[in-house]
C-alpha positions as semicolon CSV with decimal commas, in nm:
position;residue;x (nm);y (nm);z (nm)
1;X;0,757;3,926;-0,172
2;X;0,798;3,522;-0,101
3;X;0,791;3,296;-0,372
4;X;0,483;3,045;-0,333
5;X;0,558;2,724;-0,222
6;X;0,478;2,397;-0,301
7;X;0,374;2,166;0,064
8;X;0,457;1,800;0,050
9;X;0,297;1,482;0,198
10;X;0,564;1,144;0,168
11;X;0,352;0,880;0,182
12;X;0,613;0,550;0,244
13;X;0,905;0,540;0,489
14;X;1,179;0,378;0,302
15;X;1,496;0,448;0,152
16;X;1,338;0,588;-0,129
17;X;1,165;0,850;0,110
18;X;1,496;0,864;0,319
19;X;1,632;1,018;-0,053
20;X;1,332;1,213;-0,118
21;X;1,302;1,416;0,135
22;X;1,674;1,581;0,069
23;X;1,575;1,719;-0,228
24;X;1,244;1,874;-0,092
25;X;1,464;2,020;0,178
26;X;1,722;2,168;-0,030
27;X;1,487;2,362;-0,284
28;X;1,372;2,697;-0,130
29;X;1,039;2,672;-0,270
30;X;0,884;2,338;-0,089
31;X;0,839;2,231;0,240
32;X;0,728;1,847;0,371
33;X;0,443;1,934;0,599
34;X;0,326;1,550;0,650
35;X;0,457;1,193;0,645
36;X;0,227;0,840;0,615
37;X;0,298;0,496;0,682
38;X;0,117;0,208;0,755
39;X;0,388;0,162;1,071
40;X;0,267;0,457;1,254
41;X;0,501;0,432;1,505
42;X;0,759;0,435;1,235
43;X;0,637;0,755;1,048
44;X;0,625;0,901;1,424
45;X;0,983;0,862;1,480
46;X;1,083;0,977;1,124
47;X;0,845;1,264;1,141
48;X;1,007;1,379;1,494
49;X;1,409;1,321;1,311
50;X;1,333;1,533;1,023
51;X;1,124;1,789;1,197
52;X;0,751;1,712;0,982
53;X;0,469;1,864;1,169
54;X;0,232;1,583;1,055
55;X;0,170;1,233;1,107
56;X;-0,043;0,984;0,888
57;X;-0,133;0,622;0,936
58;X;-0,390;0,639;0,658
59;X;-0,311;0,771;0,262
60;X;-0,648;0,888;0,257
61;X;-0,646;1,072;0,555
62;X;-0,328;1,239;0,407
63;X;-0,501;1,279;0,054
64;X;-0,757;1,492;0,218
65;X;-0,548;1,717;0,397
66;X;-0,572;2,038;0,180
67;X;-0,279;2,231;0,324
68;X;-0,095;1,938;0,113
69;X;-0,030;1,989;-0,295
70;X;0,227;1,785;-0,376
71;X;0,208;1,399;-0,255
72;X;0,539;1,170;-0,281
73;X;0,481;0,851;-0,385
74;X;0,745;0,608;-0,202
75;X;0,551;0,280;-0,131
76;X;0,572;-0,128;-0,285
77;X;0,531;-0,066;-0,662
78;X;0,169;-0,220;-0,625
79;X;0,065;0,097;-0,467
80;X;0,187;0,318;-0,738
81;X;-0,029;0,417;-0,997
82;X;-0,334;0,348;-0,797
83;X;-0,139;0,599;-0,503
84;X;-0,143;0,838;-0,817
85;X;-0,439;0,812;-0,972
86;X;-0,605;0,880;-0,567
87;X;-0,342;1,217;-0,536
88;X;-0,472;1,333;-0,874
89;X;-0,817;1,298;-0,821
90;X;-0,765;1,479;-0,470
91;X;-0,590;1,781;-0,699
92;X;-0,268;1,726;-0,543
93;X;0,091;1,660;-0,774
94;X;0,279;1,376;-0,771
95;X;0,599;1,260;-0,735
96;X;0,619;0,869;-0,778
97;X;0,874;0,584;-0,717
98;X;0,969;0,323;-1,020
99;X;0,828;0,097;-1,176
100;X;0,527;0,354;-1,220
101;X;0,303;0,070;-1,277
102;X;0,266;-0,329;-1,296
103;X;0,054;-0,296;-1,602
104;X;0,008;-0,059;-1,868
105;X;-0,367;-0,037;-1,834
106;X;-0,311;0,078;-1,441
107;X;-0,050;0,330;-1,579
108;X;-0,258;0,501;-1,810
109;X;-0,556;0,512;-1,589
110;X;-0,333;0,671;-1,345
111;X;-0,221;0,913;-1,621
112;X;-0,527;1,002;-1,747
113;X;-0,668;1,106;-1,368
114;X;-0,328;1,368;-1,422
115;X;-0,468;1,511;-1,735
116;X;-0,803;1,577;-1,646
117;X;-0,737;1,733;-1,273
118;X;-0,449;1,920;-1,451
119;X;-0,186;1,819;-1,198
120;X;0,196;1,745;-1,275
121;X;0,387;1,402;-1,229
122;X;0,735;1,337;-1,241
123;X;0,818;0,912;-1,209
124;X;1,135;0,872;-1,006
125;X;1,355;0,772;-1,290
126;X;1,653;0,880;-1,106
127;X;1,886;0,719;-1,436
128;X;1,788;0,979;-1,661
129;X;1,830;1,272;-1,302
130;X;2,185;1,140;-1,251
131;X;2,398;1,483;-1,276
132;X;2,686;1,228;-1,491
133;X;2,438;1,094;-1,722
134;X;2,284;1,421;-1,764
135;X;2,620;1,616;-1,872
136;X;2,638;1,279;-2,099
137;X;2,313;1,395;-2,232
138;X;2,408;1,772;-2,291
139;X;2,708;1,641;-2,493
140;X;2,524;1,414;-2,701
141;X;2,286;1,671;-2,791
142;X;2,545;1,911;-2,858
143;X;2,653;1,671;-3,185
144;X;2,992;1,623;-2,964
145;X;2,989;1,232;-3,075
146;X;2,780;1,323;-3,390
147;X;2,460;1,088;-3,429
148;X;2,416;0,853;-3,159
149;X;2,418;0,499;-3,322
150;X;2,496;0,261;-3,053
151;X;2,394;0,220;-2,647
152;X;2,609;-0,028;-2,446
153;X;2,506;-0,081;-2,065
154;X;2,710;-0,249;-1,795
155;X;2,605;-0,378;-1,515
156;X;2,887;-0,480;-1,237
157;X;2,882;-0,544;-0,876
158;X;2,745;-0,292;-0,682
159;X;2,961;-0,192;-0,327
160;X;2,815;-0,103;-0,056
161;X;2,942;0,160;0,227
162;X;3,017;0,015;0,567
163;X;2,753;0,233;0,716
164;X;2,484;0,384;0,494
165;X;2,485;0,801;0,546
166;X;2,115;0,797;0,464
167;X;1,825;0,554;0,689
168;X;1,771;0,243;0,437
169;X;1,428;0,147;0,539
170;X;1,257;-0,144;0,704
171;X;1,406;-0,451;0,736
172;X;1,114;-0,657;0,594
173;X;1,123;-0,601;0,215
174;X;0,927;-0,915;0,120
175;X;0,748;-0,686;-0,118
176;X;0,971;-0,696;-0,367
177;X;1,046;-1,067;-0,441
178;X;0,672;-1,139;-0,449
179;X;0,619;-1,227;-0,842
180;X;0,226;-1,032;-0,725
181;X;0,333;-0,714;-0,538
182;X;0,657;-0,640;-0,753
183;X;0,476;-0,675;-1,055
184;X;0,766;-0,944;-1,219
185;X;0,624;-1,264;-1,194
186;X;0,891;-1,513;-1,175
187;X;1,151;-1,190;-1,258
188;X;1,117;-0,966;-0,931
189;X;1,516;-0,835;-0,971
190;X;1,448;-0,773;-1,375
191;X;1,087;-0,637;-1,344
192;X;1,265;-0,364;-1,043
193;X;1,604;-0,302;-1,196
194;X;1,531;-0,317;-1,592
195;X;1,271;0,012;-1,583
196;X;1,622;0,227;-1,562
197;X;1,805;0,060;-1,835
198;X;1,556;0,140;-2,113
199;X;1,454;0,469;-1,933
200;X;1,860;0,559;-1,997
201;X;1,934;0,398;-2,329
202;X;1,615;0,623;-2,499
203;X;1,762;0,915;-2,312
204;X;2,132;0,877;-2,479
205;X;1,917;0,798;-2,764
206;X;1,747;1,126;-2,789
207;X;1,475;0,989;-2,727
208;X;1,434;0,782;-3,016
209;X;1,207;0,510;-2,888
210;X;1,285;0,091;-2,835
211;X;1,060;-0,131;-3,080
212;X;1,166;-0,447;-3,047
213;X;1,355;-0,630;-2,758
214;X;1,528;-1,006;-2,746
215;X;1,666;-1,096;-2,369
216;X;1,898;-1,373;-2,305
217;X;1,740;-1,598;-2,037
218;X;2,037;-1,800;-1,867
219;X;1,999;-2,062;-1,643
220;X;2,151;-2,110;-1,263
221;X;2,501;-2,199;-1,263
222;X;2,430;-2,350;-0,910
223;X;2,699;-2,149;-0,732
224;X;2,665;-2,147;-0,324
225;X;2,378;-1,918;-0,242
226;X;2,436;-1,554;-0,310
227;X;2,259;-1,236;-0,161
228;X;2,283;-0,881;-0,311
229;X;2,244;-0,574;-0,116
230;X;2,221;-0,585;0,253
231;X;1,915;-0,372;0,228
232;X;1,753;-0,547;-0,066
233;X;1,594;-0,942;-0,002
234;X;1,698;-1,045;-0,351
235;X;1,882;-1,371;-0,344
236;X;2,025;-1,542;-0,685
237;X;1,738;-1,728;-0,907
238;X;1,651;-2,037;-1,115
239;X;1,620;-1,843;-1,403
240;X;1,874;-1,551;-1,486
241;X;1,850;-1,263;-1,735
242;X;2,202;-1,169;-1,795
243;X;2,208;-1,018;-2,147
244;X;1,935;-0,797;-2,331
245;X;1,967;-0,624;-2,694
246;X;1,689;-0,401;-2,851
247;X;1,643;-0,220;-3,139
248;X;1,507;0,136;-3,189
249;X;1,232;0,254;-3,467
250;X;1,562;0,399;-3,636
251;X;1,685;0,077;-3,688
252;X;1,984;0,187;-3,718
253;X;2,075;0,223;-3,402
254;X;2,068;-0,083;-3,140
255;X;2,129;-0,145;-2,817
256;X;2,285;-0,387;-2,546
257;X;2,268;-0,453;-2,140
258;X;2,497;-0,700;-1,949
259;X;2,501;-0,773;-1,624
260;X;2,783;-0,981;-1,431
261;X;2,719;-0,960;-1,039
262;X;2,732;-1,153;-0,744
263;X;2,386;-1,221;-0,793
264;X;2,411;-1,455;-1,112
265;X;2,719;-1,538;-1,007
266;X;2,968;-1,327;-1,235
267;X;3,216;-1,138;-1,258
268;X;3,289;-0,771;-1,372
269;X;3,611;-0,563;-1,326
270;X;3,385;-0,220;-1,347
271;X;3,231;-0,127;-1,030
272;X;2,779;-0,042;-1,073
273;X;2,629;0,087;-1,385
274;X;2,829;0,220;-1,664
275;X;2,740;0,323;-2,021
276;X;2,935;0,368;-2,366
277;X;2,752;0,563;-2,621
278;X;2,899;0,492;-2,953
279;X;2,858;0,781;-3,227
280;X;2,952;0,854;-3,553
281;X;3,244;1,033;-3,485
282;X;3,309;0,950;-3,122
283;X;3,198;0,796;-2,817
284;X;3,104;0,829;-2,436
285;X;3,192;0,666;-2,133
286;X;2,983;0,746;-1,824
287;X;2,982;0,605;-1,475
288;X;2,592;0,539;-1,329
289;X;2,465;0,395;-1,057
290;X;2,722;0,298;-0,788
291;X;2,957;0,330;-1,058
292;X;3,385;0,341;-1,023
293;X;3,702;0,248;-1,159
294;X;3,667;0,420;-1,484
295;X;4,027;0,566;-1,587
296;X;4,161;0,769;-1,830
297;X;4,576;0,845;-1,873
298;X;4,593;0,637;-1,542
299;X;4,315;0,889;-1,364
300;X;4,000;0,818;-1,211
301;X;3,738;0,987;-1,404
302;X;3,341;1,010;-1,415
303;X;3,259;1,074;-1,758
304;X;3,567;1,030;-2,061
305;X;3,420;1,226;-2,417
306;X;3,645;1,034;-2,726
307;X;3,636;1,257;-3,025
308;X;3,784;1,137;-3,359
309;X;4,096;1,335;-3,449
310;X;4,099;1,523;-3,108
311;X;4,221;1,437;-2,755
312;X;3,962;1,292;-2,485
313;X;3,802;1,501;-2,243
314;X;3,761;1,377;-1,898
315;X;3,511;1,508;-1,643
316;X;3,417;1,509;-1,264
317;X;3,152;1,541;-1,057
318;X;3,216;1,617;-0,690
319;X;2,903;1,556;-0,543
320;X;3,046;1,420;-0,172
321;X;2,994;1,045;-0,294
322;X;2,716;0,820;-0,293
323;X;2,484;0,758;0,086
324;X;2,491;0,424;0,007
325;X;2,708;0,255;-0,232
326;X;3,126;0,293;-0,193
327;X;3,104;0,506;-0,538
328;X;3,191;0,863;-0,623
329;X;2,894;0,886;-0,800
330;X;2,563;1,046;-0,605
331;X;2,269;0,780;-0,693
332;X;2,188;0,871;-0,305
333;X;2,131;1,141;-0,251
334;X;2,188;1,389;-0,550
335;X;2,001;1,194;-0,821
336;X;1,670;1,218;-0,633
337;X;1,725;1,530;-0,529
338;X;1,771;1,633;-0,901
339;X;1,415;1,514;-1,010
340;X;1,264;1,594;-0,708
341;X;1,422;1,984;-0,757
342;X;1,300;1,917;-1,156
343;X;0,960;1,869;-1,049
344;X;0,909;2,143;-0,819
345;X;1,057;2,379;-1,060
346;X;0,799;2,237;-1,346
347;X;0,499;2,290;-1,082
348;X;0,636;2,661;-1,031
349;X;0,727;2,758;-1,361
350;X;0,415;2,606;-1,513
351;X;0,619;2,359;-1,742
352;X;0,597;2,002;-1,903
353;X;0,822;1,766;-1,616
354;X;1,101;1,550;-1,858
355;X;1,016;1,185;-1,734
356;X;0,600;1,162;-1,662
357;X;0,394;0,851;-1,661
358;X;0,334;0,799;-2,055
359;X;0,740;0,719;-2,002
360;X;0,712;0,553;-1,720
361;X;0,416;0,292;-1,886
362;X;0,696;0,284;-2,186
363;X;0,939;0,171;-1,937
364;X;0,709;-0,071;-1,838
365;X;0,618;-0,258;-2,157
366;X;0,990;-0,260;-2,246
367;X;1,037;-0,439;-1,941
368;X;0,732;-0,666;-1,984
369;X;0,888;-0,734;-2,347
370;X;1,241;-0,869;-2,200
371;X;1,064;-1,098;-1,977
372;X;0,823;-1,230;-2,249
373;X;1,160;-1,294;-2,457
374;X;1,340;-1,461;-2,238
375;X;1,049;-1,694;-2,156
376;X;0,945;-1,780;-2,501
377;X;1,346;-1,734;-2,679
378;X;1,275;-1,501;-2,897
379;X;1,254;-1,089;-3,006
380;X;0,937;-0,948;-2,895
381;X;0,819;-0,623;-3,005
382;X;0,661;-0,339;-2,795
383;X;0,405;-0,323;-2,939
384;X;0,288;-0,729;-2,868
385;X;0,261;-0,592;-2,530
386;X;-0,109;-0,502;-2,455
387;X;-0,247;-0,265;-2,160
388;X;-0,333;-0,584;-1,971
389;X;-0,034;-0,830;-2,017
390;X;0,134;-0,891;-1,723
391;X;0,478;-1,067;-1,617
C-alpha cells in the first residue's frame, strides 16, 4: 500500500525557497504541487526548473487550493505570521521562515489560529536543524560534558562560494534593511541574524530558557564602507551590536555572543558561526553556520568533544559542503532539509514538531530584549518585553 503524502504549496521565491524545496524533494512522503509569488513570471520560470505543476500569483488563490495541505512560508518576515495565521485558518500546515514574527502579539495570534484548526508548524530555525549542532545536542544530553553551565557563540566572517550551487533569489532585497518590513527598527542585521543565536544557546542549554539579556551597543568605527553577502543588501551601520551576554532562569548558567565581521569592521581568525559549550566536566566545540578552520592534533574537524581525564573526540560530517558559503558545513542545503524532513515526519507520525511558534515568539522577545539594551545601556529582562513592543 503507499504511504499518504503530504502536498506542498511554497509561497516566496527566494533562497530560502531555493533550500526548501530540497528537502520536500528528498522525503518520500511529500510532493510540491504549487509555487506563488508576487513576480509571476518569476514563479513561472521556477515552477517550469523544478518541475511544479502549479502556478500562483495570489497567496489566497493558493490558500484555497484544497489539493494543497502543507503551505511553506518563504516571504519578507512581515508576511509571516499573518501568512500563517491565513494557512491555518484554510486547514493547511505550515512551514515558516525566521523571524516567525515582528511582534509577539502577531506571533501568538498566528499560533493560536494553529491550535484551534489543529494543524502543525515547524519555524525555520535551521540553527537548532544543523546535523553538527544536533550531534552537539545528542552529546550534551547524553551527560558527555556533565551539566551544561556555560554557552559561548562566535560569530566570524562568513565566505562565500564563487558560484552559489543553489538559485539565491531576487536581486532586490530592500525588504530586509527596512527598520518596518524587517521588523528591527534601526537593527535590521540584529533583528534577522540574532533569532538563531538564542534559538541555539537554549538548545545546548536543554532548553533551559533566557531571562534576562544585556547587549553591547558599539558605535561605527568609520572604516571605508563595507558590504556583507553578495546576496544580502546589508551594508555596515551607525550603530553596531557586537557583543551580547544573557542569563538563564538557572542562573547559573550564562551566556555570551560575539561577532567580528567585515560588517562592523572586525576581525576573526574562525571562519561563520561556531559554539563552545562549557560543562562541568568537559566542553564542546562545534562549527555552525558557514563555519571552518576548527582543528584538532593539526586536523580539520567539525565538532571536537573535551572530556576531563580522557582524550578528545573529534567528529565529521560529510554532507558535500555548504550551496552557498565556502564551508564544509551544510547550512544550504542539509539544514533545511533537516526541519523540513522533521516536519513532515511530525505531520505523518502525528507528533509534537521540536521548534513551533511559542519558540519562535521566544526568539523574538529575546531579540527585542538585546535591542532595548543596547539602546537604553542596560540588562533587560524577557519578561519587560510585552506582546506589543516593537524594535
Amino acid at each position: 500500500m503507499q504511504s499518504p503524502q503530504i502536498t506542498v504549496g511554497i509561497v516566496g521565491l527566494g533562497l530560502a525557497a531555493s533550500a526548501h524545496i530540497e528537502g520536500y524533494e528528498r522525503h518520500p512522503g511529500a510532493r510540491v504541487v504549487a509555487v506563488c509569488d508576487s513576480d509571476e513570471k518569476r514563479a513561472q520560470s521556477w515552477a517550469a526548473r523544478r518541475g511544479v505543476p502549479k502556478v500562483y500569483g495570489d497567496y489566497q488563490s493558493m490558500l484555497a487550493d484544497a489539493e494543497i495541505n502543507l503551505v511553506d512560508i518563504a516571504t519578507p518576515t512581515y508576511l509571516h505570521a499573518p501568512m500563517t495565521q491565513a494557512a491555518a485558518e484554510a486547514g493547511k500546515h505550515v512551514h515558516c521562515e525566521k523571524p516567525f514574527c515582528r511582534v509577539a502579539a502577531e506571533g501568538r495570534v498566528a499560533c493560536d489560529a494553529i491550535r484551534r484548526n489543529g494543524t502543525k508548524l515547524v519555524v525555520g530555525e535551521t540553527y537548532v536543524f544543523l546535523t553538527s549542532h544536533m550531534k552537539a545536542h545528542e552529546l550534551i544530553a547524553g551527560g558527555e560534558i556533565g551539566r551544561p553551565m556555560q554557552v559561548r557563540l562566535r560569530h566570524g566572517g562568513w565566505r562565500e562560494r564563487r558560484r552559489p550551487r543553489i538559485d539565491t533569489g531576487p536581486a532586490d532585497r530592500t525588504w530586509r534593511v527596512d527598520p518596518a518590513s524587517s521588523g528591527g527598527g534601526a537593527y535590521p542585521w540584529i533583528f534577522d541574524h540574532a533569532v538563531h543565536f538564542f534559538a541555539v544557546a537554549e538548545y545546548f542549554m536543554l532548553d533551559t530558557p533566557i531571562s534576562e539579556i544585556y547587549a553591547v551597543r558599539g558605535a561605527s568605527v568609520g572604516g571605508s564602507e563595507s558590504t556583507g553577502a553578495a546576496h544580502d543588501p546589508y551594508t555596515s551601520e551607525e550603530a553596531d551590536i557586537p557583543i551580547i551576554t544573557w542569563r538563564y532562569v538557572d542562573e547559573e548558567r550564562q551566556g555570551v555572543w560575539m561577532r567580528a565581521e567585515r560588517l562592523n569592521y572586525k576581525y576573526d581568525s574562525m571562519n561563520g558561526f561556531s559554539s563552545t559549550i562549557i560543562g562541568e566536566t568537559g566542553a564542546i566545540e562545534v562549527l555552525g553556520e558557514g563555519g571552518g578552520k576548527l582543528f584538532e592534533n593539526g586536523q580539520p574537524q567539525h565538532l571536537v568533544l573535551h572530556r576531563q581525564g580522557k582524550g578528545p573526540l573529534s567528529f565529521r560530517f560529510e554532507e558535500g559542503g555548504d550551496a552557498v558559503w565556502d564551508s564544509e558545513i551544510c547550512y544550504y542545503t542539509q539544514g533545511h532539509v533537516n526541519q523540513i524532513h522533521h516536519l513532515i515526519d511530525s505531520i505523518l507520525d502525528d507528533t509534537e514538531p521540536r521548534y513551533g511558534g511559542e519558540h519562535g515568539v521566544h526568539a523574538v522577545r529575546c531579540t527585542l530584549a538585546a535591542i532595548r539594551s543596547a539602546a537604553e545601556g542596560r540588562p533587560v529582562r524577557i519578561d519587560e518585553i510585552a506582546h506589543d513592543n516593537t524594535a
